[in-house]
Backbone as a ProteinNet text record, in pm:
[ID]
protein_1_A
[PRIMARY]
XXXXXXXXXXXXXXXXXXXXXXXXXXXXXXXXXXXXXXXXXXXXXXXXXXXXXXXXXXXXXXXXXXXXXXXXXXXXXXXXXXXXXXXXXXXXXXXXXXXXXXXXXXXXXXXXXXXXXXXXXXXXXXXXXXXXXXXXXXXXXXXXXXXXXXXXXXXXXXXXXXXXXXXXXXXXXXXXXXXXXXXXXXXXXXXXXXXXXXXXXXXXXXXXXXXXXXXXXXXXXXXXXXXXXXXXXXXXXXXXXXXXXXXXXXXXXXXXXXXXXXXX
[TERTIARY]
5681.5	5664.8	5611.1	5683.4	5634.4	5496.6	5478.4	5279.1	5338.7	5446.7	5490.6	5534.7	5582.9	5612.6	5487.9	5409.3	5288.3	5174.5	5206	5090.1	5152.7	5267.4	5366.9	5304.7	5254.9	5185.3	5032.4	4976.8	4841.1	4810.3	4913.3	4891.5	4935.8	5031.1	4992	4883.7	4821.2	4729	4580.1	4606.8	4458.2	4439.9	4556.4	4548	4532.9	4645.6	4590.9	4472	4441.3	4308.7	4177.7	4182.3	4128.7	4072.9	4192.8	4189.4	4151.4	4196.2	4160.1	4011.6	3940.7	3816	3704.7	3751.3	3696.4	3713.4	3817.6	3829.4	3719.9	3724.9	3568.6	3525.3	3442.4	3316.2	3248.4	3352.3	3242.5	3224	3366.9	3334	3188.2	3191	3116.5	2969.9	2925	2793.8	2812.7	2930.8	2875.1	2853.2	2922.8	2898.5	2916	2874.5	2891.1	3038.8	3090.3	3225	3322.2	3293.1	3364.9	3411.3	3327.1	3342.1	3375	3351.6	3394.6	3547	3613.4	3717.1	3837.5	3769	3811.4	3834.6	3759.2	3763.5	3856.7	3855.1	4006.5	4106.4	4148.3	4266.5	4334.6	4236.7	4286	4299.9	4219.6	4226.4	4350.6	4374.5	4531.7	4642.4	4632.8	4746.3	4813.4	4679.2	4691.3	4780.1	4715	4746.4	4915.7	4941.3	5103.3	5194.2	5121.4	5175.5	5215.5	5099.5	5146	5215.4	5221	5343.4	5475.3	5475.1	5602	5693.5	5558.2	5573.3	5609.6	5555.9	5603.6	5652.3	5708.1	5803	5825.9	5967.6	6005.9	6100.5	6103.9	6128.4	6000.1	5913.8	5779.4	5730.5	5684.6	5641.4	5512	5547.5	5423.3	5320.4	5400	5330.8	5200.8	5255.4	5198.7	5070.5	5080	5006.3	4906	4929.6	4809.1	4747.9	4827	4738.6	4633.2	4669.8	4618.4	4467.1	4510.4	4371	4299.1	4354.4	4266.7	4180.1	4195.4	4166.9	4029.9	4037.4	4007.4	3861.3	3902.6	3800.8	3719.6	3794.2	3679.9	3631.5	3652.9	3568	3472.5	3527.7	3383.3	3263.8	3313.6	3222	3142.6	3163	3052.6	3001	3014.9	2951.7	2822.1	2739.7	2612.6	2712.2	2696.1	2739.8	2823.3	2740.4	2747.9	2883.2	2918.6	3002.1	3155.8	3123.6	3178.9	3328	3266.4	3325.1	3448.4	3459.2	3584.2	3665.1	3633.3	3781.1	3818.4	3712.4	3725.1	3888.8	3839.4	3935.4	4110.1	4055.2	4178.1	4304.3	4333.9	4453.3	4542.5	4417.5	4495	4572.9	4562.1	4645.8	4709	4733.3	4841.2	4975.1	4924.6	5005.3	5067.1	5001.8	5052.4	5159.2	5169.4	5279.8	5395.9	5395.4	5476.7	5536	5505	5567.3	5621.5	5710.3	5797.7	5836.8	5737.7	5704.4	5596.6	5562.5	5449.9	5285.2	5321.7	5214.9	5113.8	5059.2	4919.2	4887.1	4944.6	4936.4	4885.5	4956.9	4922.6	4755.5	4745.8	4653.4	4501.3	4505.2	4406.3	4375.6	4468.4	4472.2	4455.7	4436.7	4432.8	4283.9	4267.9	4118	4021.2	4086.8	3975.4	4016	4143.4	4127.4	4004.3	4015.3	3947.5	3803.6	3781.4	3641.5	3579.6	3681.4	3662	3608	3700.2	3642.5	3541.7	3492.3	3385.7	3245.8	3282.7	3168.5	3126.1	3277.8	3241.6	3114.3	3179.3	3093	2985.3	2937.3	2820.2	2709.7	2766.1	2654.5	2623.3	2708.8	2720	2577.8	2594.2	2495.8	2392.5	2412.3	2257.6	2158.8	2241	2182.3	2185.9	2262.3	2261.2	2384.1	2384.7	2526.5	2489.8	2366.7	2346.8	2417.6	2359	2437.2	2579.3	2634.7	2758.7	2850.8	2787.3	2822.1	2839.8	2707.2	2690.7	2831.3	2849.5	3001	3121.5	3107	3202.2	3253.6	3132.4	3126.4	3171.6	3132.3	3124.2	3278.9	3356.6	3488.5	3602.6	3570.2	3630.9	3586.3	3465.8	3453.2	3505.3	3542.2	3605.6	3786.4	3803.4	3948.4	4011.3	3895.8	3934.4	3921.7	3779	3802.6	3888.9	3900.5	3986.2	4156.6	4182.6	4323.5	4322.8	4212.6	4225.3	4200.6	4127.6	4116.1	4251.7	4295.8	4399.1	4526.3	4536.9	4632.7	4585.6	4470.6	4448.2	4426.7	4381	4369.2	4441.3	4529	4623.5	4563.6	4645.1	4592	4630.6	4579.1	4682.5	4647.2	4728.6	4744.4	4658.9	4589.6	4512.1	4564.9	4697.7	4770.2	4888	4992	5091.6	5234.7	5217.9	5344.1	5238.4	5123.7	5054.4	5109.6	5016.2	4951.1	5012.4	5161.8	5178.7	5097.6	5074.6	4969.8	4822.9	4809.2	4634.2	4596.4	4527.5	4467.4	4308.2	4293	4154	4061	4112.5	4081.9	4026.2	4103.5	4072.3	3968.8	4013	3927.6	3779.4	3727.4	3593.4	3548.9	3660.6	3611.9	3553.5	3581.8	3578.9	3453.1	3395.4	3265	3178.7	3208.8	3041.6	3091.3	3226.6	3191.5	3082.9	3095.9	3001.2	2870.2	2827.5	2732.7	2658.6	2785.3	2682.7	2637.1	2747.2	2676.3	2586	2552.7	2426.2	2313.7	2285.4	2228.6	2131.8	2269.6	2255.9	2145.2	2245.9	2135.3	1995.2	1957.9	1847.1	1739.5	1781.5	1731.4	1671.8	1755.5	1727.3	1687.3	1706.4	1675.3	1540.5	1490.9	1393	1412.8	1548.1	1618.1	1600.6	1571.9	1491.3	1632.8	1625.6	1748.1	1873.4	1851.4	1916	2062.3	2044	2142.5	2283.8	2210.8	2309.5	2419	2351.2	2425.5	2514.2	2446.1	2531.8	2640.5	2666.2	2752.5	2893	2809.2	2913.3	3024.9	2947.9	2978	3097.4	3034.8	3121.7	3233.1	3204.9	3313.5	3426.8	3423.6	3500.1	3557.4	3497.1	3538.4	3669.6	3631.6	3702.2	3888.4	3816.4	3950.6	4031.2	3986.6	4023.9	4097.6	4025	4121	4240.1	4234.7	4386.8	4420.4	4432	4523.1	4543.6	4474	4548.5	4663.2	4633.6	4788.6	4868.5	4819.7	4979.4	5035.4	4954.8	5022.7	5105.9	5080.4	5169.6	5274.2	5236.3	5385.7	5474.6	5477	5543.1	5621.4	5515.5	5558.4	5707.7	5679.8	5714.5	5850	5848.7	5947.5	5947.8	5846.7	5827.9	5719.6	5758.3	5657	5496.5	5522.8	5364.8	5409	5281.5	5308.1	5358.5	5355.4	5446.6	5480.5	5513.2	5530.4	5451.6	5343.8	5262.9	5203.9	5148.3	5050.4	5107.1	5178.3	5242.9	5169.1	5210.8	5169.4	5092.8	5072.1	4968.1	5038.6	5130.3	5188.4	5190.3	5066.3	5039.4	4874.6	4801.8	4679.9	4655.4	4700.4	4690.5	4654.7	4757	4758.9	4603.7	4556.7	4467.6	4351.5	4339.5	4238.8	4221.8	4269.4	4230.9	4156.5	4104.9	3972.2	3849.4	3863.9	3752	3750.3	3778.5	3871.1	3801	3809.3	3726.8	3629.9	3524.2	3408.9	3345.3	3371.8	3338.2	3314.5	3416.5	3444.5	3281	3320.6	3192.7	3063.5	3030.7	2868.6	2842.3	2971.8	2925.4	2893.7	2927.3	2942.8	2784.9	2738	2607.4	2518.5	2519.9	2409	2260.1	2282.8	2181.7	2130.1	2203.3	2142.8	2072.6	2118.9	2065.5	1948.7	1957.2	1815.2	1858.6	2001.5	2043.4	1943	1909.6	1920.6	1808.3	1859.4	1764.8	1645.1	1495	1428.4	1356	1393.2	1374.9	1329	1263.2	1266.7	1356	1419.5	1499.8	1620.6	1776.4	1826.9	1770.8	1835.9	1800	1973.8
7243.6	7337.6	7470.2	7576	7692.8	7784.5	7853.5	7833.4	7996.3	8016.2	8110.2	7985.9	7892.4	7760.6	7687.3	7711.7	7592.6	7665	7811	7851.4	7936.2	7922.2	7979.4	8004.3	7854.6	7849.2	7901.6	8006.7	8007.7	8150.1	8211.3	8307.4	8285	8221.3	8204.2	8060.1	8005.4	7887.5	8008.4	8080.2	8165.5	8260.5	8351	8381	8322.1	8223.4	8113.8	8025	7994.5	7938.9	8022.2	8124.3	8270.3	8249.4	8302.6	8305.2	8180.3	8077.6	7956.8	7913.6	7959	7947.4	8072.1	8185	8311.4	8249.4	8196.5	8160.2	8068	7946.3	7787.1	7888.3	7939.2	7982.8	8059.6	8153.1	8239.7	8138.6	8014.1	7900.1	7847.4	7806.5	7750	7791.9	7877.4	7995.6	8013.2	8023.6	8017.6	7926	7800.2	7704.3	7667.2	7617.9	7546.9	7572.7	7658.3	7613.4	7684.1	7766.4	7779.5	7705.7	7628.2	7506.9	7398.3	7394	7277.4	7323	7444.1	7415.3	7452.9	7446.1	7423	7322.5	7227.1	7105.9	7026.1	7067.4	6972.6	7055.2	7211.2	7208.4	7169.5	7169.2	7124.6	6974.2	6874.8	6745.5	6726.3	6805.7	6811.5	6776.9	6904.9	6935.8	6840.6	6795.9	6723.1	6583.8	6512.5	6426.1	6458.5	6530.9	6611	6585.3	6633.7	6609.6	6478	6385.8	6252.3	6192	6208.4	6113.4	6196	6295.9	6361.6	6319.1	6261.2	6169.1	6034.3	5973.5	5859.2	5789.4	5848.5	5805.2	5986.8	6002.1	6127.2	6149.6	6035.9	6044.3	6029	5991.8	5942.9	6095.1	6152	6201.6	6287.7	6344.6	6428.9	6527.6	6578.3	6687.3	6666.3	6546.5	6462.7	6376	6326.7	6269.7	6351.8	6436.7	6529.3	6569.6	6587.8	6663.2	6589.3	6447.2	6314	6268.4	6339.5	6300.5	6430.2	6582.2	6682.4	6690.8	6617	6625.8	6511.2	6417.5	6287.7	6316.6	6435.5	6461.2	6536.3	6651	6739.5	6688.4	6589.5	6519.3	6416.8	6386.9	6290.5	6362.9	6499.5	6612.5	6619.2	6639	6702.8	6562.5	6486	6326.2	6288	6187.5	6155.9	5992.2	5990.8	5926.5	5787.5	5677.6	5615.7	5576.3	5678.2	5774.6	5783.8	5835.4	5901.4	5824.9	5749	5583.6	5537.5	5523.8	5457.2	5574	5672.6	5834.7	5816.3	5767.6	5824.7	5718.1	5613.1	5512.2	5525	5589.8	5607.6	5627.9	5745.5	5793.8	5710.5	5623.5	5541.8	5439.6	5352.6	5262	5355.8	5491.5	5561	5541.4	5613.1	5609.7	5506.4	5349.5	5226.2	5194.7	5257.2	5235.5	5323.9	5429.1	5537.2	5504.1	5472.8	5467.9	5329.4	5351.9	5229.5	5179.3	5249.4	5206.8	5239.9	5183.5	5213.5	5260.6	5155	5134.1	5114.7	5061.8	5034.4	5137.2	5210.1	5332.4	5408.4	5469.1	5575.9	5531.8	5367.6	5351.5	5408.7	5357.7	5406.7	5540.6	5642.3	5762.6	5800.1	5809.7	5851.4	5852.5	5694.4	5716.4	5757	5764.7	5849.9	6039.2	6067.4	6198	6245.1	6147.6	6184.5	6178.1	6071.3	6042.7	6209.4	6223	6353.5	6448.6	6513.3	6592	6551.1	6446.8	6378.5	6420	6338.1	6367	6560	6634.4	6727.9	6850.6	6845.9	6853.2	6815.2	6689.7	6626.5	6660.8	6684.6	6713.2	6856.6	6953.8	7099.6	7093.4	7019.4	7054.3	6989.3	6897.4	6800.2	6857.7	6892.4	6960.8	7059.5	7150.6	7325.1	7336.2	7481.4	7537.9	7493.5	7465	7474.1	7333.8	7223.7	7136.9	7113.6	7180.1	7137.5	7246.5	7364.5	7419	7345.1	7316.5	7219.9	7104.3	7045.4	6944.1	7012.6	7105.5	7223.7	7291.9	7319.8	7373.1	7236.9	7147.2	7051.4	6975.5	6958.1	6953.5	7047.3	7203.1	7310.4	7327.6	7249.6	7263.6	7138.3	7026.8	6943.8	7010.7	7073.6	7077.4	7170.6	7311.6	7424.4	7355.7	7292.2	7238.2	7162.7	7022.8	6973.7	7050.6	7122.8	7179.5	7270.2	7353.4	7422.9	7360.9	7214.9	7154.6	7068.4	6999.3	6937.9	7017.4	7173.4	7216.2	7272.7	7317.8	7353.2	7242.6	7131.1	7025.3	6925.2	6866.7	6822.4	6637.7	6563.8	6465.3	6332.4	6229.3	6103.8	6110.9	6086.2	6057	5944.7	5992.9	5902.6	5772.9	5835.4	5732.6	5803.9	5774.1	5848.7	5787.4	5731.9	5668.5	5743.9	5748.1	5782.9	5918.6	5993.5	6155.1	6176.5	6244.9	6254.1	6392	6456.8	6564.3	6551.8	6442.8	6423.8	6386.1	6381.2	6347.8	6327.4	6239.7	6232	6322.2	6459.8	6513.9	6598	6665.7	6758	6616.1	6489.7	6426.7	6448.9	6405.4	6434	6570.5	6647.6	6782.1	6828.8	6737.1	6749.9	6757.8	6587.6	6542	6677.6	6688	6803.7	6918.9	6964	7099.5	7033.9	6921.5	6886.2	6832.3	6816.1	6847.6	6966.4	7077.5	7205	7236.7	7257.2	7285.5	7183.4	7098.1	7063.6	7084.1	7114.7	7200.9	7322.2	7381	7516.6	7525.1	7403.1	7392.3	7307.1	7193.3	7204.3	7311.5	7419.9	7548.8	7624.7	7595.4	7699.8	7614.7	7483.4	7376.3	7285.1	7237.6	7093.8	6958.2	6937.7	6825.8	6784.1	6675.6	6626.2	6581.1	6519.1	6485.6	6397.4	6295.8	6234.3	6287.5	6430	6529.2	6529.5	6494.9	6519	6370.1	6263.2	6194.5	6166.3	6187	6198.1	6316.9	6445	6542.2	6480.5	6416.6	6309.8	6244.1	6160.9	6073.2	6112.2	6203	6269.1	6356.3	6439.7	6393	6321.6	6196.1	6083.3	5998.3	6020.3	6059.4	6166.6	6231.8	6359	6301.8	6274.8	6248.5	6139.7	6049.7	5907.7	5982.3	6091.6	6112.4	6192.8	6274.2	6331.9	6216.2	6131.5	6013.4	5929.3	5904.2	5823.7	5920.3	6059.3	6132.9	6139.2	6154.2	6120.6	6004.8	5918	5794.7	5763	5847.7	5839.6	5963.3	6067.3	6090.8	6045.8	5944.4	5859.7	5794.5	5750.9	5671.9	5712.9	5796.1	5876.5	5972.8	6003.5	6081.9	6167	6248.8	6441.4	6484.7	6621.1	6697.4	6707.2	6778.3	6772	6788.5	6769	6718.3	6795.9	6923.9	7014.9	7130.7	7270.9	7373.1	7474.4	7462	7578.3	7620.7	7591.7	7709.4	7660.1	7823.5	7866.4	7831.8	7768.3	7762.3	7634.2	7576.5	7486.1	7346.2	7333	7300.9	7244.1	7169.9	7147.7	7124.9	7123	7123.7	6988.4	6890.1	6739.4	6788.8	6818.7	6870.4	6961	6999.3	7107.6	7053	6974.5	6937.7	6771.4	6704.9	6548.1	6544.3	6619.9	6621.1	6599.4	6681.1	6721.5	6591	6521.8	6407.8	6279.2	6284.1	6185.2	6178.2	6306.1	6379.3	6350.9	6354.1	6370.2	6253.6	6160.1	6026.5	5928.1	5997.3	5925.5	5954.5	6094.5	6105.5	6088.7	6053	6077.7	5909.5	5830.8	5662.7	5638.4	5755.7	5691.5	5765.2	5905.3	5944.8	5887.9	5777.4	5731.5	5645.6	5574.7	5495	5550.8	5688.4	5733.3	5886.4	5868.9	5938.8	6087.4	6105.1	6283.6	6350.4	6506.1	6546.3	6481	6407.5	6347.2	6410.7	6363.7	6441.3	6553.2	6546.3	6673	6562.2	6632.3	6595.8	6589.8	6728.7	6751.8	6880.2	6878.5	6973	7143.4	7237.8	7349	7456.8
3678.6	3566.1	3618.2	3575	3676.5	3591.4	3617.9	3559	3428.8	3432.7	3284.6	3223.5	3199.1	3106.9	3058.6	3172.9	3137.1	3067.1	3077.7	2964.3	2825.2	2821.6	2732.5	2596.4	2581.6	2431.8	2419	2506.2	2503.5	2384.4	2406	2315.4	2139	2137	1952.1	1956	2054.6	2013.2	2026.1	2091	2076.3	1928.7	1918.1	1808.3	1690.4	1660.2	1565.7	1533.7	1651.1	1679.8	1598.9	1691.1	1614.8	1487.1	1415.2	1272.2	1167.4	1194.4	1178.6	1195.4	1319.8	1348.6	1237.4	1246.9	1150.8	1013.8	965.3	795.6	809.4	896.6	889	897.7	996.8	990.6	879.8	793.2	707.2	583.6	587.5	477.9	480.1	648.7	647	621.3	674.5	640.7	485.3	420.2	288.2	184.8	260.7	173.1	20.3	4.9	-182.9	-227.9	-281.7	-347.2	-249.5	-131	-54.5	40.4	101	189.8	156.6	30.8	-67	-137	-138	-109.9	-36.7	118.4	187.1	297.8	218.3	293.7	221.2	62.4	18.7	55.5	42.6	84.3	189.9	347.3	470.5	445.8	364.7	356	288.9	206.6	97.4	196.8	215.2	315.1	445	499.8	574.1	550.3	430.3	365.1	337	319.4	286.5	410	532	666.5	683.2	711	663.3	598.2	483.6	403.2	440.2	485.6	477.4	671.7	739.8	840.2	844	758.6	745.8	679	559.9	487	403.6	463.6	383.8	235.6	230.2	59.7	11.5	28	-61.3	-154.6	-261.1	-301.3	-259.5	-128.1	-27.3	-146.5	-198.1	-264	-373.1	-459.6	-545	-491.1	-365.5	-311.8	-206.9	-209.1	-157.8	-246.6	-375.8	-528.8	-560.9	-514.9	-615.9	-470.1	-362.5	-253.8	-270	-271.2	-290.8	-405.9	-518.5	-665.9	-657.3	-604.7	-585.2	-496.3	-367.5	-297.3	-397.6	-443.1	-510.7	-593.3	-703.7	-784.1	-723.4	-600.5	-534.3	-457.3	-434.2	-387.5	-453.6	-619.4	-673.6	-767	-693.5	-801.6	-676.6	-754.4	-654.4	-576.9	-430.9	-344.3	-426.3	-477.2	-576.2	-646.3	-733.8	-782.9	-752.4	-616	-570.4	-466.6	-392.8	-289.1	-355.3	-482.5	-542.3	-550.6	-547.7	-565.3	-396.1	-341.1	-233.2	-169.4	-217.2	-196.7	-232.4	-396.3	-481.8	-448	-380.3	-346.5	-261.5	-166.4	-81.8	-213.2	-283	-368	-486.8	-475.8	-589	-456.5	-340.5	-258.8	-196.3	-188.5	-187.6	-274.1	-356.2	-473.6	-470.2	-366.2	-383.9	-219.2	-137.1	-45	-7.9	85.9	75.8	197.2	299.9	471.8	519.6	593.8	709.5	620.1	491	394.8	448.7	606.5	666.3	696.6	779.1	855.5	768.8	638.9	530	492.1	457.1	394	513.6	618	700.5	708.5	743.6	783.6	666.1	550.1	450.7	404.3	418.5	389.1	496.9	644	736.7	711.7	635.5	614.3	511.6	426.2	264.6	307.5	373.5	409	541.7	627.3	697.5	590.8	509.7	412.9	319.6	277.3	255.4	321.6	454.7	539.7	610.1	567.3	681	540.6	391.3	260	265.1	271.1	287.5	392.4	501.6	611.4	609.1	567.4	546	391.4	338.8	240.9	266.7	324	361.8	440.3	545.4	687	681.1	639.9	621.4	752	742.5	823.4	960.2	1045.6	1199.5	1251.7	1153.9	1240.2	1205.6	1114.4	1063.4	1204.4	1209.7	1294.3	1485.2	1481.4	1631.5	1641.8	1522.7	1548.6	1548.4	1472.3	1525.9	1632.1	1715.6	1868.6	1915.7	1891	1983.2	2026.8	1839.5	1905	1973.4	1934.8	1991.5	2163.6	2177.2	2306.9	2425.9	2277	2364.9	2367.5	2294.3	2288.7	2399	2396.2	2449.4	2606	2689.5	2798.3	2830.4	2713.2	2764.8	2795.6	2747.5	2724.6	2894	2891.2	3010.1	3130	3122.8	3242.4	3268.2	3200	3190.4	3242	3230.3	3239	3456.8	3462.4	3580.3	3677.4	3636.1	3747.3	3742.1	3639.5	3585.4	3656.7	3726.1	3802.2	3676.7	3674.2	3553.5	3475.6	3390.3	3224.7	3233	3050.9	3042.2	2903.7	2882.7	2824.4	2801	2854.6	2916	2755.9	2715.6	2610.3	2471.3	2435.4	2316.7	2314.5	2415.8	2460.2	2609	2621.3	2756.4	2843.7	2767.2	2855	2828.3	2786	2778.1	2943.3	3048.1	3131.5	3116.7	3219.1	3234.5	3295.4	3356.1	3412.3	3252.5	3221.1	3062.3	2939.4	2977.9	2900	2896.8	3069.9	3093.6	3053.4	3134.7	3088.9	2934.3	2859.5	2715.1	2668.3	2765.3	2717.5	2803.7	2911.4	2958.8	2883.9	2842.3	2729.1	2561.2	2574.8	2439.3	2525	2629.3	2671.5	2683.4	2733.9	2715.9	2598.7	2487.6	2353.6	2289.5	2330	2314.9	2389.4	2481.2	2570.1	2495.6	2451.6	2402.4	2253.2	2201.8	2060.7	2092.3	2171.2	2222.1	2227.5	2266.4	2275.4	2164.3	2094.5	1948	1813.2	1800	1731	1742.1	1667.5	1713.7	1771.7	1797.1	1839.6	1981.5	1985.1	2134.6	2183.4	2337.7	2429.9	2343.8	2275.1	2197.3	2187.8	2137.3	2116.7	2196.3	2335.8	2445.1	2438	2444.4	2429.5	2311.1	2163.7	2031.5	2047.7	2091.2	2144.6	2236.7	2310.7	2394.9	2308.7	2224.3	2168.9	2027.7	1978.5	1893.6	1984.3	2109.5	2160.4	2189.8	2250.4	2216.8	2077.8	2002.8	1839.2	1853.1	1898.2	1841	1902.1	2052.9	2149.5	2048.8	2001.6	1995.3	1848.6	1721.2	1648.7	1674.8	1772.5	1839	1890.5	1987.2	2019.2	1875.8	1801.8	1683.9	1620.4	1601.8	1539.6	1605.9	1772.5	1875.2	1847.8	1827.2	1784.8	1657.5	1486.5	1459.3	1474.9	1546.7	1550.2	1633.6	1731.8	1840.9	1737.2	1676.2	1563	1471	1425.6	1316	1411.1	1545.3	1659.6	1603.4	1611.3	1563.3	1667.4	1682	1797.6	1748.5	1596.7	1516.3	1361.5	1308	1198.9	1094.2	1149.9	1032.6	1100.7	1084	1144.5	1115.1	964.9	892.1	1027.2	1148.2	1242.4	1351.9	1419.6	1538.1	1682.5	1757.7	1841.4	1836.7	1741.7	1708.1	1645.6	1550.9	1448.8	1303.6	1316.7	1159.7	1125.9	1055.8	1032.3	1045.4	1096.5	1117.2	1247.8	1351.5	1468.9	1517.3	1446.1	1477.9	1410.3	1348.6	1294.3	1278.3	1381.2	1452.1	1492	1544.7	1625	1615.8	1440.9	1373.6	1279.5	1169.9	1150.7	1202.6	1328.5	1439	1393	1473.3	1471.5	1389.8	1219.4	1108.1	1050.9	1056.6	999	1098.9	1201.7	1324.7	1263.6	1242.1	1213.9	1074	970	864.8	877.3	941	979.1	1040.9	1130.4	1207.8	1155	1092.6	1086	1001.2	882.1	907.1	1004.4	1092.3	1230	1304.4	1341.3	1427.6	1413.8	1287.6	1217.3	1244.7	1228.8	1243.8	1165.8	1220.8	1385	1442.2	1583.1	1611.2	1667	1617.6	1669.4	1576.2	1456.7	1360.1	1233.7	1168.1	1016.4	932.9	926.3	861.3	924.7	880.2	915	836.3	919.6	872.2	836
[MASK]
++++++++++++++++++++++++++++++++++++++++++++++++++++++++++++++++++++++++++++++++++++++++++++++++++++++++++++++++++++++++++++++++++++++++++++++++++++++++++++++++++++++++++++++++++++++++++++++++++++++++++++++++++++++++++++++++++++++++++++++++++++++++++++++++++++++++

């Protein structure tokens, strides 16, 4: 591969990236009904990608209406409440599709629950740590992508993810080492940090290898074409997905942020 092929795509994944990163962030800093809805439309949408993956007659459009609607009413309900919407969409959509009914049902409820959890910790904790899982999967993505491409060396599952390596894998985890590092610094959060960063790391990896997996599945490049260079907000946002579904799963175990009383 001659090294104008192998970085071909760096310029609409930066720009896009870009912009994509500037829209989260001022969501995210502002929070309450901005972040809140923007966590269903990317959860919508996403959900759209999917069914329109794995079964393309199924009613995509309808069934993102019926998980975005579902999230925002479990957003603003007390937890409680909230668990059975969260569920919902998965059995409207059991009824509407007419293959690969397991698949939908999982990914569906780790999308809903993503936007779930990524709402929840943004208001619990305030913008810093919602931000820190943020850095943390952009820093697994951006290393891994640039290490992977400069040191290249074996696949780390070559039939799932043929350009994933282990080389950009590791690289993944010490870029979520540094940014924890970093917030160490400016936070109350004792060492703990470093290893939970890790960890949601590997979260993150494991939700990009589950969407390589269904689109293997499914024999499509990504899951839609809406962002250049990138291809669909499934695509660009697996990562996070992981990440999300993970801490919204441990953070009471592990007494997030560890080390603190409370987020800020």
């Amino acid at each position: 591969m001659s090294a104008s092929t192998r970085w071909s795509d760096l310029g609409p994944r930066f720009g896009v990236g870009a912009l994509i990163a500037a829209v989260g962030l001022i969501c995210l800093w502002l929070g309450g009904l901005a972040f809140l809805a923007l966590t269903v439309l990317i959860s919508g949408v996403i959900v759209w990608e999917l069914v329109r993956m794995l079964d393309p007659e199924a009613p995509a459009v309808a069934l993102a209406c019926a998980s975005g609607v579902a999230l925002l009413i479990a957003d603003l309900l007390p937890t409680g409440y909230a668990l059975p919407l969260v569920l919902a969409p998965i059995f409207v959509g059991i009824g509407q599709l007419k293959r690969h009914r397991a698949t939908f049902s999982i990914f569906t409820l780790m999308i809903v629950l993503a936007g779930f959890g990524m709402y929840s910790i943004r208001e619990e904790y305030g913008p810093t740590w919602m931000l820190w899982m943020a850095l943390v999967v952009i820093a697994t993505d951006v290393m891994g992508y640039f290490a992977g491409r400069f040191l290249g060396g074996p696949k780390m599952w070559p039939r799932i993810s043929p350009k994933k390596t282990w080389s950009g894998t590791i690289a993944g985890w010490l870029g979520a080492v540094v940014v924890a590092i970093v917030f160490l610094q400016i936070t109350d959060a004792n060492g703990q940090l470093i290893g939970l960063a890790v960890a949601l790391s590997m979260a993150s990896q494991l939700g990009d290898i589950a969407e390589s997996a269904i689109k293997r599945r499914a024999q499509v490049k990504d899951s839609s074409s809406l962002l250049p260079g990138h291809g669909g907000l499934f695509d660009r946002f697996d990562g996070m997905l992981g990440a999300s579904v993970f801490l919204l799963m441990t953070a009471a175990i592990i007494d997030f942020p560890p080390g603190t009383v409370t987020g800020f």
